[in-house]
TIDO-503504 format. One line per field, with one value per residue (C-alpha): residue number from 1; x, y, z; residue in three letters. Coordinates in Angstrom, 2 decimals. Example, Ala and Ser with C-alpha at 12.3 -4.5 7.8 and 13.67 -1.06 7.14 Angstrom:
BEGIN
i: c(1;2)
X: c(12.30;13.67)
Y: c(-4.50;-1.06)
Z: c(7.80;7.14)
aa: c(ala;ser)
This chain:
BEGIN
i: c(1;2;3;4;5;6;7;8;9;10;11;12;13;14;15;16;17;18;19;20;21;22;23;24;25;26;27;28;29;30;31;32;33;34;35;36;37;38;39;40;41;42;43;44;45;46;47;48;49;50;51;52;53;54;55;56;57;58;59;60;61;62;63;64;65;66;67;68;69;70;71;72;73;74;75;76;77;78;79;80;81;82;83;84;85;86;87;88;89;90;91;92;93;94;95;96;97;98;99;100;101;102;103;104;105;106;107;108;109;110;111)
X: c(125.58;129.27;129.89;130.36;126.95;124.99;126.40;125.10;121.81;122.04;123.23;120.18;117.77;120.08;119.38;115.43;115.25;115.92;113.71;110.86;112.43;112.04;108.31;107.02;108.37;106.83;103.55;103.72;102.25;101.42;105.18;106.07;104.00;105.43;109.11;108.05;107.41;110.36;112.20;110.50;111.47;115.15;114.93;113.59;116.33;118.97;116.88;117.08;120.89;122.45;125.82;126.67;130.39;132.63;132.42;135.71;136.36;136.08;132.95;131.95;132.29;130.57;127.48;127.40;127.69;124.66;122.29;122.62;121.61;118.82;117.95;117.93;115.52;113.20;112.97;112.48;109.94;108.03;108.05;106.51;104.09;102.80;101.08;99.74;98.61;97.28;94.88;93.89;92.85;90.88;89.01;87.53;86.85;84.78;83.41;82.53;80.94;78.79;77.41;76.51;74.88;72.83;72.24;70.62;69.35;68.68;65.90;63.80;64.32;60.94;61.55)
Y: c(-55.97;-54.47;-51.16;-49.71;-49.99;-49.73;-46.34;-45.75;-46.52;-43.93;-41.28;-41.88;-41.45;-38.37;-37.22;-37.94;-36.44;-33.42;-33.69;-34.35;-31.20;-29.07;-30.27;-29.58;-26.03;-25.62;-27.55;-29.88;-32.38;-34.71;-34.77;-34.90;-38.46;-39.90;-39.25;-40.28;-44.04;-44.05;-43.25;-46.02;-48.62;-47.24;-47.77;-51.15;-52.12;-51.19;-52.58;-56.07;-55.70;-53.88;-55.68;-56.88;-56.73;-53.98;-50.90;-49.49;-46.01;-43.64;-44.88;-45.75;-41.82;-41.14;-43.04;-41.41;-37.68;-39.05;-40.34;-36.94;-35.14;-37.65;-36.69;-33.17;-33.18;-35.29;-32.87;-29.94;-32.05;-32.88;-28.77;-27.89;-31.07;-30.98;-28.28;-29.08;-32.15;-30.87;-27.91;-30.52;-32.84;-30.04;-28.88;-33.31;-32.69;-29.19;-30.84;-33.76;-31.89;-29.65;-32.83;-34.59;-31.48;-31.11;-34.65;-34.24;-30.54;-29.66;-31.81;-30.21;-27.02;-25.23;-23.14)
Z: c(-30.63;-30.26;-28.28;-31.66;-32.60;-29.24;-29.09;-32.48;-31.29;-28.59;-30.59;-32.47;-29.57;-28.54;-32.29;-31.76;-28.19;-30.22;-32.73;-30.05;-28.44;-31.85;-32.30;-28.94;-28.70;-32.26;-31.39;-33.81;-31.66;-34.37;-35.46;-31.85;-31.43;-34.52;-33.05;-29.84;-31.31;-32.93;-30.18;-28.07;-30.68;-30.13;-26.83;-27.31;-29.34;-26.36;-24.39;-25.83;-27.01;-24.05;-23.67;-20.00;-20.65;-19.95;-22.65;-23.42;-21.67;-24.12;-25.51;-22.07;-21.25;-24.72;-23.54;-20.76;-21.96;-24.56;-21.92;-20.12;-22.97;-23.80;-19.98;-20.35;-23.55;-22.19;-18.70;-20.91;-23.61;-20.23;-19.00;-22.25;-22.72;-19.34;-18.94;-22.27;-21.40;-18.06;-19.90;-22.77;-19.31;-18.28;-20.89;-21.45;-18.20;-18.49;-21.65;-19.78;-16.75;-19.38;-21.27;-18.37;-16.88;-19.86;-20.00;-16.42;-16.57;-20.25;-20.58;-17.64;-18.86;-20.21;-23.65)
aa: c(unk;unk;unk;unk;unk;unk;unk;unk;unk;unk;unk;unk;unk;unk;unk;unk;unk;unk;unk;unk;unk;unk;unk;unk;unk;unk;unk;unk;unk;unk;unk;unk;unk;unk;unk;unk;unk;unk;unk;unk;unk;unk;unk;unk;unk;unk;unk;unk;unk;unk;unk;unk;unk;unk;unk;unk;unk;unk;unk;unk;unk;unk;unk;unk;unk;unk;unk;unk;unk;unk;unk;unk;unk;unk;unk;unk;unk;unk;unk;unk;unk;unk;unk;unk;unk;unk;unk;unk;unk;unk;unk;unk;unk;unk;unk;unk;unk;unk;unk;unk;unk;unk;unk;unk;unk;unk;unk;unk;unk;unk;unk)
């Protein structure tokens, strides 16, 4: 893979960083999970055709510029997923708590 099209790749993880973005402030989390695996199979693709020799400056700059953007929407993804992800945790928790304390209680109870 040339620089040409390695960059190409990263513009298109740039371009689904922000569609991830989009869907999470919107709570489309069902969106938001499809996007996230195809940006993982972008990333696998650099992954397995990241070229070792030296990039060009300009594009070497470009890449750069891209990966910092792909940086800042995964921090802000993460600020509005997290705290999702950290109630959601809770409440199987809770629900898990209340169905093992009927499990244990409910029975014995006289009605």
């Amino acid at each position: 893979m040339n620089s040409i099209e390695l960059i190409s790749i990263y513009e298109k993880v740039d371009q689904l960083t922000v569609n991830m973005l989009t869907a999470a402030q919107s709570g489309d989390w069902d969106l938001l999970g499809q996007l996230e695996r195809d940006c993982s199979g972008q990333v696998s693709i650099l992954k397995n055709n990241e070229i070792q020799s030296e990039m060009p400056v300009d594009l070497k700059t470009k890449k750069i510029s891209i990966i910092k953007n792909i940086l800042a929407n995964d921090k802000a993804i993460r600020e509005i997923t997290e705290p999702w992800m950290q109630e959601l945790s809770n409440l199987m928790k809770n629900s898990h708590t209340t169905r093992k304390l009927s499990q244990s209680y409910g029975a014995n109870q006289v009605g």
